[in-house]
ChimeraX commands (.cxc) that place a marker at each C-alpha (Angstrom):
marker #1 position -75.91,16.26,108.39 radius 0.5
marker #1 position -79.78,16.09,107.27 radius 0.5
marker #1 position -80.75,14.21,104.23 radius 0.5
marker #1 position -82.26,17.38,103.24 radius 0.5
marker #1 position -78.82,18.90,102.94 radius 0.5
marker #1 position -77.45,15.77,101.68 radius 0.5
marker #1 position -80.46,16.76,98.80 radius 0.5
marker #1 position -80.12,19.98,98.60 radius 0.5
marker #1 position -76.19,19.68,98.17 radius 0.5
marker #1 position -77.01,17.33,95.34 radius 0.5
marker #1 position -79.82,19.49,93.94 radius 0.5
marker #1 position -76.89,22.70,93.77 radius 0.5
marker #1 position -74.25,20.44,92.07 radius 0.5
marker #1 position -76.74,18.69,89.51 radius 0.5
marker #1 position -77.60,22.37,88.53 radius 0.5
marker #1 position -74.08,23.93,88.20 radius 0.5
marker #1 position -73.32,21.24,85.87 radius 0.5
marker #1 position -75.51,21.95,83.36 radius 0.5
marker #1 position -74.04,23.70,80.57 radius 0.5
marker #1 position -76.07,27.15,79.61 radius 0.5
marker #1 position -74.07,27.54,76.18 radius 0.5
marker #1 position -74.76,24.41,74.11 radius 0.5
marker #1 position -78.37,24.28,75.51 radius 0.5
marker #1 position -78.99,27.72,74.45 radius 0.5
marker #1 position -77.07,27.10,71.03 radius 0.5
marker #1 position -79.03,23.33,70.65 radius 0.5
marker #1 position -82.38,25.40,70.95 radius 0.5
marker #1 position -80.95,28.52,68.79 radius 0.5
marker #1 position -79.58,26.13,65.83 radius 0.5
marker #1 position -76.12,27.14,66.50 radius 0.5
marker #1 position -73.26,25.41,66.02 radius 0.5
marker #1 position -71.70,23.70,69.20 radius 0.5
marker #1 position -69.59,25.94,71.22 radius 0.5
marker #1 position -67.30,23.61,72.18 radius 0.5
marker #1 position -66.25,22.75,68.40 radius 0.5
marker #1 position -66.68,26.29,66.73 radius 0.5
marker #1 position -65.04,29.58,67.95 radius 0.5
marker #1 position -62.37,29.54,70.84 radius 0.5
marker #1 position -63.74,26.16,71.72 radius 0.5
marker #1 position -64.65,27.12,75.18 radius 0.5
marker #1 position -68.92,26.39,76.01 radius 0.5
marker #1 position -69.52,29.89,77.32 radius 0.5
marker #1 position -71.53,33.26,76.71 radius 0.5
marker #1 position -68.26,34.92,75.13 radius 0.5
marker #1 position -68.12,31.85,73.08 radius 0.5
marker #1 position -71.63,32.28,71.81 radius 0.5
marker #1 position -71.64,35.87,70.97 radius 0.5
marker #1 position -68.82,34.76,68.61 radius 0.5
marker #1 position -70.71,31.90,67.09 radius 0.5
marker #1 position -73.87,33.70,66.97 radius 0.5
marker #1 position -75.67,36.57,68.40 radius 0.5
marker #1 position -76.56,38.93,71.22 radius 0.5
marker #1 position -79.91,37.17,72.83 radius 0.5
marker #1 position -78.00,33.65,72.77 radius 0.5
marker #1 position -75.27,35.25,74.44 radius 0.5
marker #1 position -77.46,37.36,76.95 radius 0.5
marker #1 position -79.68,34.26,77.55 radius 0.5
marker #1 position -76.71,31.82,77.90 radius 0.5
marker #1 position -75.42,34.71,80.62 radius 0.5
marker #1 position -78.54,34.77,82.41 radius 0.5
marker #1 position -78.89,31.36,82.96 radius 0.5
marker #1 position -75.22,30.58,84.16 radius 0.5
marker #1 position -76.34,33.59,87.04 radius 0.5
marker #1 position -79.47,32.08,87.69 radius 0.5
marker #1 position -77.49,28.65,88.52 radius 0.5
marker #1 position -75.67,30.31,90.95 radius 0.5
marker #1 position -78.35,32.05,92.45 radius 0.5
marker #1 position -80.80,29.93,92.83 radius 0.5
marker #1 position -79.08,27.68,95.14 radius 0.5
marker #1 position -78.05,30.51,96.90 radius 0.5
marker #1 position -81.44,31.97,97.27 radius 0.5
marker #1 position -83.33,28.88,98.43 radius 0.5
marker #1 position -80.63,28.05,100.67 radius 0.5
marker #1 position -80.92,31.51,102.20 radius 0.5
marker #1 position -85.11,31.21,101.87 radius 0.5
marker #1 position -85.56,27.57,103.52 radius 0.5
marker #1 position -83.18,27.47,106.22 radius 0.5
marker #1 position -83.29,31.32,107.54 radius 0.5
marker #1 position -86.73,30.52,108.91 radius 0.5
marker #1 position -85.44,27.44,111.52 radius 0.5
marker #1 position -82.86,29.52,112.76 radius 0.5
marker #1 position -83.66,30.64,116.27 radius 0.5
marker #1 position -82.33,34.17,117.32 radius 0.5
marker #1 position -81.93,35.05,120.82 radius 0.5
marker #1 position -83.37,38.72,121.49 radius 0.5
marker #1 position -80.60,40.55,123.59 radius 0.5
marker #1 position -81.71,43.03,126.29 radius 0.5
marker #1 position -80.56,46.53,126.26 radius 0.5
marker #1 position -79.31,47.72,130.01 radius 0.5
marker link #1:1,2 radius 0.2
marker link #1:2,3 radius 0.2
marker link #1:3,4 radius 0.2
marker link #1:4,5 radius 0.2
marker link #1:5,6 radius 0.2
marker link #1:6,7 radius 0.2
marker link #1:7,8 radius 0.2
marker link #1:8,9 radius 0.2
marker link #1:9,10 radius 0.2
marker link #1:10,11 radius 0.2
marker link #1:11,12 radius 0.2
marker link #1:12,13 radius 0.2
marker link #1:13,14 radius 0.2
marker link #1:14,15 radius 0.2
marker link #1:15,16 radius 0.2
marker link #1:16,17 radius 0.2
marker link #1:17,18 radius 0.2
marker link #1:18,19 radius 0.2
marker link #1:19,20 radius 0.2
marker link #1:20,21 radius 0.2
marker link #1:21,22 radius 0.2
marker link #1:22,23 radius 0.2
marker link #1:23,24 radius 0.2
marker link #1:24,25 radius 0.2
marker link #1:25,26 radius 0.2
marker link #1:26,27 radius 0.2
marker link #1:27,28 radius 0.2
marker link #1:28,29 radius 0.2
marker link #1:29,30 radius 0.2
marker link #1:30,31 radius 0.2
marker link #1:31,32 radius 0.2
marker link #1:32,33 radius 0.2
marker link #1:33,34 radius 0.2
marker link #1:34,35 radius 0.2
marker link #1:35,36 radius 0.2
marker link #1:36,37 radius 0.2
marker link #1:37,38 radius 0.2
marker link #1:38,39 radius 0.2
marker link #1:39,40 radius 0.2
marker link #1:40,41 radius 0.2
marker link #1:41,42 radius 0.2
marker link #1:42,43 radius 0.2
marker link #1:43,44 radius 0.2
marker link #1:44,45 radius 0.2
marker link #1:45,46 radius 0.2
marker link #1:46,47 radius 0.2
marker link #1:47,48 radius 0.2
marker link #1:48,49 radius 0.2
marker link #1:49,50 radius 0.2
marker link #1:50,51 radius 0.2
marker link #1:51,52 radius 0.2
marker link #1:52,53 radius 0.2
marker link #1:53,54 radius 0.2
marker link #1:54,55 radius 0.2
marker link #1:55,56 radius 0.2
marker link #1:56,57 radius 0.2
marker link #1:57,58 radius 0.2
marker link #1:58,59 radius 0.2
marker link #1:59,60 radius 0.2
marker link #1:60,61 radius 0.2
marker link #1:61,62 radius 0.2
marker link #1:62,63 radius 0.2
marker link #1:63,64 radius 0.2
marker link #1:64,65 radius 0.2
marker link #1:65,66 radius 0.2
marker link #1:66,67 radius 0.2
marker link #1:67,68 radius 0.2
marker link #1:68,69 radius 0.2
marker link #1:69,70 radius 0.2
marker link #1:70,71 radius 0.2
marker link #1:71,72 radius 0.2
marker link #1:72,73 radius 0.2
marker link #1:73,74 radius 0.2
marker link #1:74,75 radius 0.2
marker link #1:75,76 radius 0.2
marker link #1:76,77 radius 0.2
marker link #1:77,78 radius 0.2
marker link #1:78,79 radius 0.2
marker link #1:79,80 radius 0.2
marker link #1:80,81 radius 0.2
marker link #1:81,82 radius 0.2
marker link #1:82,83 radius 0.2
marker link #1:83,84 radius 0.2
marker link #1:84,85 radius 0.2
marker link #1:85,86 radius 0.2
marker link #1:86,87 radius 0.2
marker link #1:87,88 radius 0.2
marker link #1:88,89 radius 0.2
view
């Protein structure tokens, strides 16, 4: 394995672990998710704590960590892959 994928690897897990819903409620001035509501730190959590655009943007950015990965996964190591052209007989 490459130490690029050895940092990339890290890079993906490092961002999955941050937690969308008590950043978005720290900067919003809501209470913590994991103490108010059904105690669970996600976007359901903070549309019941507080509103629609903390709940939207606390939805958004738990897709974007997912994607992201994904995407520059896809977007840095598509280009090295070698493709053999087939002939058609």
């Amino acid at each position: 394995m490459s130490l690029f994928a050895l940092f990339y690897m890290l890079f993906a897990y490092l961002l999955g672990s941050i937690s969308s819903a008590i950043l978005i409620c720290r900067l919003a001035g809501l209470p913590d998710p994991r103490q108010n509501g059904s105690h669970n730190p996600g976007a359901t959590n903070v549309l019941r704590i507080g509103n629609r655009k903390s709940a939207l943007a606390a939805l958004i950015f738990d897709m974007l960590k997912g994607m992201i990965p994904v995407w520059a996964g896809y977007y840095l190591v598509y280009p090295t892959i070698k493709t053999k052209k087939i002939k058609n007989k």
